[in-house]
PAGU-240061 format. One line per 2 residues: number of its first residue (from 0); their letters; for each residue x, y, z of C-alpha. Coordinates in steps of 0.2 Angstrom, whole numbers. Each point is the difference from the previous one (the first is absolute). Example, Ala and Ser with C-alpha at 12.3 -4.5 7.8 and 13.67 -1.06 7.14 Angstrom:
BEGIN
0) AS) 62/-22/39 | 6/17/-3
//
This chain:
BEGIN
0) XX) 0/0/0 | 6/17/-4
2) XX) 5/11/15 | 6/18/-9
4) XX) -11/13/-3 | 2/16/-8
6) XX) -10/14/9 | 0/19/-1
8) XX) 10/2/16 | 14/-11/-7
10) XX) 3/-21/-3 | -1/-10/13
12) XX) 3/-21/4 | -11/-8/11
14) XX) -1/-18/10 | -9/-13/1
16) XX) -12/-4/11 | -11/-13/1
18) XX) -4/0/-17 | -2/19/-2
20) XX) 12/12/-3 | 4/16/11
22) XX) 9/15/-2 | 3/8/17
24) XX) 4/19/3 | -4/8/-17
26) XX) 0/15/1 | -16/15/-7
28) XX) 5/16/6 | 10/11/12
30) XX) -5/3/17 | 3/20/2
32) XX) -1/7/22 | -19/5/1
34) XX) -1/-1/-20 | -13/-9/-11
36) XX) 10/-13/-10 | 10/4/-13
38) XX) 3/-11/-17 | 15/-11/2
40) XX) 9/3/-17 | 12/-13/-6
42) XX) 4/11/-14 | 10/14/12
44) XX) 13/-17/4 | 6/1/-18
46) XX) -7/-10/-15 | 6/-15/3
48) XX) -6/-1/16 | -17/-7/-5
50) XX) 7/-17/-7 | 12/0/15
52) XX) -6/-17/9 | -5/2/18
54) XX) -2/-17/10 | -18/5/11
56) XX) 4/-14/10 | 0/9/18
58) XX) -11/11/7 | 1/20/-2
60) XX) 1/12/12 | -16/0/13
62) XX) -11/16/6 | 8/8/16
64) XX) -12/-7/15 | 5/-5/17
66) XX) 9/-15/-3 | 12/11/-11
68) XX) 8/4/18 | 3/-19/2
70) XX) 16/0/2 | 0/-21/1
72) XX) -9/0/-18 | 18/3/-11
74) XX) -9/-9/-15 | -14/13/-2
76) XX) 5/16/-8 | -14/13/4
78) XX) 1/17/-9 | -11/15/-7
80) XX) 4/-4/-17 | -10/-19/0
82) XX) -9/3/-14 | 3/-17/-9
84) XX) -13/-14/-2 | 2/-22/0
86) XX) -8/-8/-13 | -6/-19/-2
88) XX) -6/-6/-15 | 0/-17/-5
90) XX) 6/3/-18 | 6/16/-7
92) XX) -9/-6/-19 | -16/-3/9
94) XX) -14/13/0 | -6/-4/17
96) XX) -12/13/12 | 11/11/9
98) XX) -5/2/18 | 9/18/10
100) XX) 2/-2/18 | 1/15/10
102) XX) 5/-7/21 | -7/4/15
104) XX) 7/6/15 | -9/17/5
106) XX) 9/10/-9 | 14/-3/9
108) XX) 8/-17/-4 | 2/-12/-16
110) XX) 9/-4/-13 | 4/-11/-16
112) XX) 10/-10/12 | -14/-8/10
114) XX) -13/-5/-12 | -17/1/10
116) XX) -9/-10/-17 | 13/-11/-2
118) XX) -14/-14/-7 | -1/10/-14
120) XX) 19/-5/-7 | -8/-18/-1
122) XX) -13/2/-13 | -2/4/-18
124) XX) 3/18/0 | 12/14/1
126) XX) 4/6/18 | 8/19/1
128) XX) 3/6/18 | 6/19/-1
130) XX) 7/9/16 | -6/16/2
132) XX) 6/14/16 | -7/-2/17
134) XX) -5/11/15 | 7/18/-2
136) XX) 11/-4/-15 | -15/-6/-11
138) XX) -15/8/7 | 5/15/12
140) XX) -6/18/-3 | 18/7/1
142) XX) -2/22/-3 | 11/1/-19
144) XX) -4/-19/-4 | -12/-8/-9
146) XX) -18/-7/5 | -4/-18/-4
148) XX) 19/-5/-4 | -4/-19/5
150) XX) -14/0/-12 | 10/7/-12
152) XX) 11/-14/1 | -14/-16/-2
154) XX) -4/13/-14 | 16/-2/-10
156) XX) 2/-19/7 | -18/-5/-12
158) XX) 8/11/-16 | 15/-8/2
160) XX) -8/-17/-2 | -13/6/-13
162) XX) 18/6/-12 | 6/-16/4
164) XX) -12/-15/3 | 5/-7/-19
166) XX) 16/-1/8 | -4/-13/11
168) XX) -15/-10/-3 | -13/10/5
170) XX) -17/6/-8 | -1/17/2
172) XX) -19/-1/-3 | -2/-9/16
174) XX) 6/7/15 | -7/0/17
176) XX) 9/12/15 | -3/-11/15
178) XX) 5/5/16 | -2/0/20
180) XX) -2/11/14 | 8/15/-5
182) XX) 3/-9/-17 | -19/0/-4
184) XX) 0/17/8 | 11/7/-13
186) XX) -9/-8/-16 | -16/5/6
188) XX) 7/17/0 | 10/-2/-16
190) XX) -18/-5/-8 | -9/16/5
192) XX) 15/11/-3 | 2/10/-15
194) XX) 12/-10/-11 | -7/-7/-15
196) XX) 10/-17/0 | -9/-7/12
198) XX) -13/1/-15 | 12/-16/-5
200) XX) -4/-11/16 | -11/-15/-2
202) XX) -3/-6/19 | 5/6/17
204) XX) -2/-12/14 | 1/12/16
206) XX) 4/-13/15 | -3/11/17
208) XX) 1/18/-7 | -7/12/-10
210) XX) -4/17/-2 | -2/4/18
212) XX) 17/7/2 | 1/15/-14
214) XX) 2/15/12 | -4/19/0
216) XX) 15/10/-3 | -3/10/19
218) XX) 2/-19/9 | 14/-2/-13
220) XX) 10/16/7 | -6/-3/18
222) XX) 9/-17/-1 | 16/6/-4
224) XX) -1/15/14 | -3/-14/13
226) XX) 16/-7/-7 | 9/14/-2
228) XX) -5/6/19 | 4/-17/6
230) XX) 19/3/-7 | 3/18/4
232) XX) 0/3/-17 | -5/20/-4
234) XX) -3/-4/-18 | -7/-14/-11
236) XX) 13/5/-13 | 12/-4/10
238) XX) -2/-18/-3 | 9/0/-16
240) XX) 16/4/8 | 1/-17/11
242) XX) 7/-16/-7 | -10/-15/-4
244) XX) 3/-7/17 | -4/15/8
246) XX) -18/4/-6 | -3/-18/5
248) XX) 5/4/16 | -11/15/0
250) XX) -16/-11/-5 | 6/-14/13
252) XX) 0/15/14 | -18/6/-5
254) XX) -7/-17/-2 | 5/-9/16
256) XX) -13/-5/13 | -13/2/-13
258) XX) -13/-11/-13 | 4/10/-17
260) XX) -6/-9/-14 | -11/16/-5
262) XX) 10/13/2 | 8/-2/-15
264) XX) -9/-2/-18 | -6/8/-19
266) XX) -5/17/5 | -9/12/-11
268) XX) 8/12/-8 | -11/6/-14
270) XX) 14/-8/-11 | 1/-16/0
272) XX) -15/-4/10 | -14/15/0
274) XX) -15/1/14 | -12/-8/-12
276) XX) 11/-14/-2 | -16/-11/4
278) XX) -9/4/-16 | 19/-1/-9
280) XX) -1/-19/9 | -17/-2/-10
282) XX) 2/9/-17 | 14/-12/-3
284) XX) -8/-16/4 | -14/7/-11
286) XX) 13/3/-13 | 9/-16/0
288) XX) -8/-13/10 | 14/-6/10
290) XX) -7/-16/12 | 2/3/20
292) XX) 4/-11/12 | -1/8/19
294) XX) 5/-16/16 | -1/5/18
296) XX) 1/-9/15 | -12/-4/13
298) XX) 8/6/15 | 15/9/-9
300) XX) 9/7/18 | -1/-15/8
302) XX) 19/2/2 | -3/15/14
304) XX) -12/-13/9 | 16/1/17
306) XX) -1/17/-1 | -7/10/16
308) XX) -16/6/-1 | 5/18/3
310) XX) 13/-1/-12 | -12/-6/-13
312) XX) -12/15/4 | 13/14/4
314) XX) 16/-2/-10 | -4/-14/-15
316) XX) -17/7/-5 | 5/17/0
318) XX) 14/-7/-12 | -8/-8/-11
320) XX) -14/13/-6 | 8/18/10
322) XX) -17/14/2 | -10/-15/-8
324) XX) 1/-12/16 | -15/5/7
326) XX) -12/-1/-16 | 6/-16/-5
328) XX) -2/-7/18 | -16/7/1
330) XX) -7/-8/-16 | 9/-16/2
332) XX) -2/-6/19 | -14/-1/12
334) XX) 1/9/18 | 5/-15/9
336) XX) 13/-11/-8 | 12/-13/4
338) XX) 21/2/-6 | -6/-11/-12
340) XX) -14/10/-6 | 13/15/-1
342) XX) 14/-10/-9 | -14/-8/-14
344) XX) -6/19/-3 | 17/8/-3
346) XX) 2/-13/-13 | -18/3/-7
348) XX) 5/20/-1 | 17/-3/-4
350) XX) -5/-15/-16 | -16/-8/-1
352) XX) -12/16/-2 | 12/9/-11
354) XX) 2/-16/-13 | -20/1/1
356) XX) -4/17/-5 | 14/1/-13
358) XX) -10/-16/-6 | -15/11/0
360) XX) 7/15/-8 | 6/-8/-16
362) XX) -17/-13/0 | -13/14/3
364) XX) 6/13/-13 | 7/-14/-13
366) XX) -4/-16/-8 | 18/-4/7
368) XX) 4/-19/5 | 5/0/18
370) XX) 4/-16/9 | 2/0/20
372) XX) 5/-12/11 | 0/1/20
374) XX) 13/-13/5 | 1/-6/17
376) XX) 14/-13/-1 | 16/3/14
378) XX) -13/8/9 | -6/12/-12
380) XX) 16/8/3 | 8/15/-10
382) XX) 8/-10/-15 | -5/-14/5
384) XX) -8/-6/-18 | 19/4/-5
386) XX) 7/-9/12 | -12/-15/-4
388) XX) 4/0/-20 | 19/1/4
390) XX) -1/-15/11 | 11/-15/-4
392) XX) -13/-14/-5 | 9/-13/12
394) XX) -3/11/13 | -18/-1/-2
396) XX) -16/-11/6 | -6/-10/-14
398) XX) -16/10/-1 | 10/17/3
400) XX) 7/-5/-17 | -13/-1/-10
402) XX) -7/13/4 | 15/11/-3
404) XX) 2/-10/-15 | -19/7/-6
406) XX) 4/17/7 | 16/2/-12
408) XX) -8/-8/-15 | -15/15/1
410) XX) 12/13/4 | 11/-6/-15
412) XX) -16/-2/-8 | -2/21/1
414) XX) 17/5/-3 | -2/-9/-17
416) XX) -16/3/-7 | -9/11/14
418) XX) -12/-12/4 | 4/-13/17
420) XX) -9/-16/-3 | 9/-15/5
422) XX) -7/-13/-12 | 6/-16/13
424) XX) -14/3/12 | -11/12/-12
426) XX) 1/14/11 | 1/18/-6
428) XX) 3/14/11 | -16/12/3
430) XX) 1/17/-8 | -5/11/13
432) XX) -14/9/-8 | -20/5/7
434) XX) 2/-17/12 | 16/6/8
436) XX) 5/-17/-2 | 21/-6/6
438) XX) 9/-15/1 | 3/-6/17
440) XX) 16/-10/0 | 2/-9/19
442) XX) 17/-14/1 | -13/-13/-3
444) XX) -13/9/-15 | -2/10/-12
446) XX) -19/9/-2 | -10/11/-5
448) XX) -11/12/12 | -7/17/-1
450) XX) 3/15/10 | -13/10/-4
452) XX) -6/2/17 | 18/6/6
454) XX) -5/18/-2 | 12/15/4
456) XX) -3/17/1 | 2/11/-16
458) XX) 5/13/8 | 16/-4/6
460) XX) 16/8/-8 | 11/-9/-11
462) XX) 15/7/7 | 5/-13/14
464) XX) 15/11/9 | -4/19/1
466) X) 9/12/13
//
């Protein structure tokens, strides 16, 4: 099997791994200190820089995060400049659906490195995981930088792989962005921002996430003062004078003692992402019909379930959703309550009720196909569904794997034709339509059950973090 490909970033030899091919660590642009990405241009090298042969055997440089400062973790390079992406094809002179995973991690963690759909490389399609920049280097609103810099780079990542997916066996009239946590977060951003090649994307498949993170710019600013306060720092423009290391240590400073996953995210900026980015959500599934698929988890915070009561209500609540606490507590939790009634409703604010009215908004003002799926396998947990498709078979109770085996086959299923029906067991996914009907997926079944009478208030805001 062939293993060099020739792409617009240069040539690069791959390895084989079982029975696919990857290229690690190519790189699709130029990570610039509070800039939007930048085109990386082989041409500037020299002209015989683009059939110079690269060997894409070893991963690239990672986006700066906490483990950077890990000084155990030699093998590990972390850096501003990560703006490369792994590929895994099973043949480069196939014409395979390309799936684009953008990771999880609140915004703070991630990388190519640790593959969070590593199922994926195992199937008949082309895997491309790009990094993108974390915390304040991707996603901070830094005075003289730019807004939305992180989704700038998943931005150049999918253009990248459009210019190139010949190049590598992909169909690049099939792709699907798939993503969790702040993965899904990010794509459903990208799909009601105002860039037209998301007009290209077949499928999303949103798995704990979606648009409940795109921010007003106020919150934006207010974020990076807290930080700034936290640091002594007199100015936010004074961020571009520390090293990598150092505006890590900045973020670590702010962030310790605290839960947050929200306080980072697409923010809008009239540019990239306007205030009526809802109707920008529906006027492109209007104009293109791209399929949704939305997963959340039935008790999605189980993981806080040894935390202290008080902490839950005074420190992790107020984390999670700032001058929005009370309103979504309100809404969400009777007046007497268990820890485990208040754990199981930050999940439902945090996850499940934002996964269903997205579901609603693009089914009531469109004839668009949304499929939803309220998992409750490892607990219902947050990435639990994940967790359960990237489980070793062997490691798996015989019922456990069929039922993963179905749950693969309709998700592979959508990614190629946008339709999951698994034709084994003659099952196809409910479309969530006027019967607000979801597939239920427990460790032991796979079913279909309405949720119509799951009602939440209309009036809520979108915005889950405001301060």
């Amino acid at each position: 099997m062939k293993k060099i490909i020739k792409t617009t970033t240069g040539t690069y030899h791959g390895v084989m791994d079982h029975n696919h091919v990857d290229f690690l660590g190519v790189p699709f642009g130029y990570g610039r200190r509070f800039k939007r990405a930048e085109e990386f241009s082989i041409a500037k090298f020299g002209p015989n820089e683009v059939n110079k042969m690269h060997y894409a055997v070893h991963n690239g440089i990672q986006p700066m995060q906490d483990e950077a400062l890990d000084q155990n973790n030699p093998d590990t390079s972390f850096g501003e400049n990560c703006l490369n992406l792994d590929i895994c094809t099973p043949d480069i002179e196939g014409h395979y659906p390309i799936v684009i995973e953008f990771y999880g991690g609140g915004f703070l963690r991630g990388g190519n490195y640790k593959k969070q759909m590593s199922w994926l490389d195992h199937q008949s399609i082309v895997h491309v995981v790009p990094n993108y920049r974390l915390g304040l280097f991707g996603w901070g609103k830094v005075d003289g930088g730019d807004t939305n810099v992180g989704l700038s780079d998943q931005l150049m990542s999918i253009q990248w792989v459009m210019d190139n997916a010949s190049s590598f066996g992909g169909d690049v009239e099939n792709i699907t962005l798939a993503g969790l946590s702040a993965g899904a977060k990010s794509i459903a951003a990208l799909m009601a921002s105002n860039s037209s090649i998301l007009d290209r994307i077949k499928n999303i498949i949103l798995f704990s996430g979606g648009v409940q993170t795109i921010r007003d710019l106020d919150t934006a600013n207010k974020v990076i003062e807290r930080i700034c306060q936290e640091n002594n720092i007199k100015s936010s423009k004074d961020l571009f004078n520390l090293t990598d290391d150092g505006l890590q240590l900045v973020q670590e400073q702010a962030l310790k003692g605290h839960t947050p996953t929200n306080w980072f995210g697409p923010v809008i900026d009239e540019n990239l992402i306007s205030s009526d980015w809802e109707e920008k959500l529906v006027e492109r599934v209007k104009r293109t019909n791209f399929k949704t698929l939305i997963s959340a988890g039935s008790n999605e915070l189980v993981g806080l379930k040894d935390t202290s009561i008080n902490q839950l209500e005074e420190d992790v609540m107020t984390d999670l959703f700032g001058d929005n606490a009370p309103v979504l507590r309100d809404a969400f939790l009777d007046e007497s309550y268990s820890k485990n009634d208040f754990v199981e409703m930050l999940g439902t604010a945090m996850y499940v009720y934002p996964a269903r009215r997205l579901a609603e908004l693009l089914t009531q003002n469109s004839d668009a196909d949304v499929y939803c799926n309220y998992s409750k396998v490892y607990e219902g947990q947050h990435g639990g569904i994940v967790r359960y498709l990237n489980m070793p078979t062997d490691e798996l109770n015989i019922d456990y794997r069929k039922n993963r085996d179905y749950i693969l086959d309709l998700l592979l299923e959508f990614i190629t034709t946008g339709k999951p029906y698994d034709e084994n067991i003659k099952y196809e996914w409910p479309v969530y339509d006027d019967d607000r009907l979801v597939l239920e997926l427990d460790p032991d079944d796979i079913k279909s059950i309405s949720v119509i009478n799951r009602r939440y208030p209309e009036t809520l805001p979108w915005q889950s973090y405001k301060l």
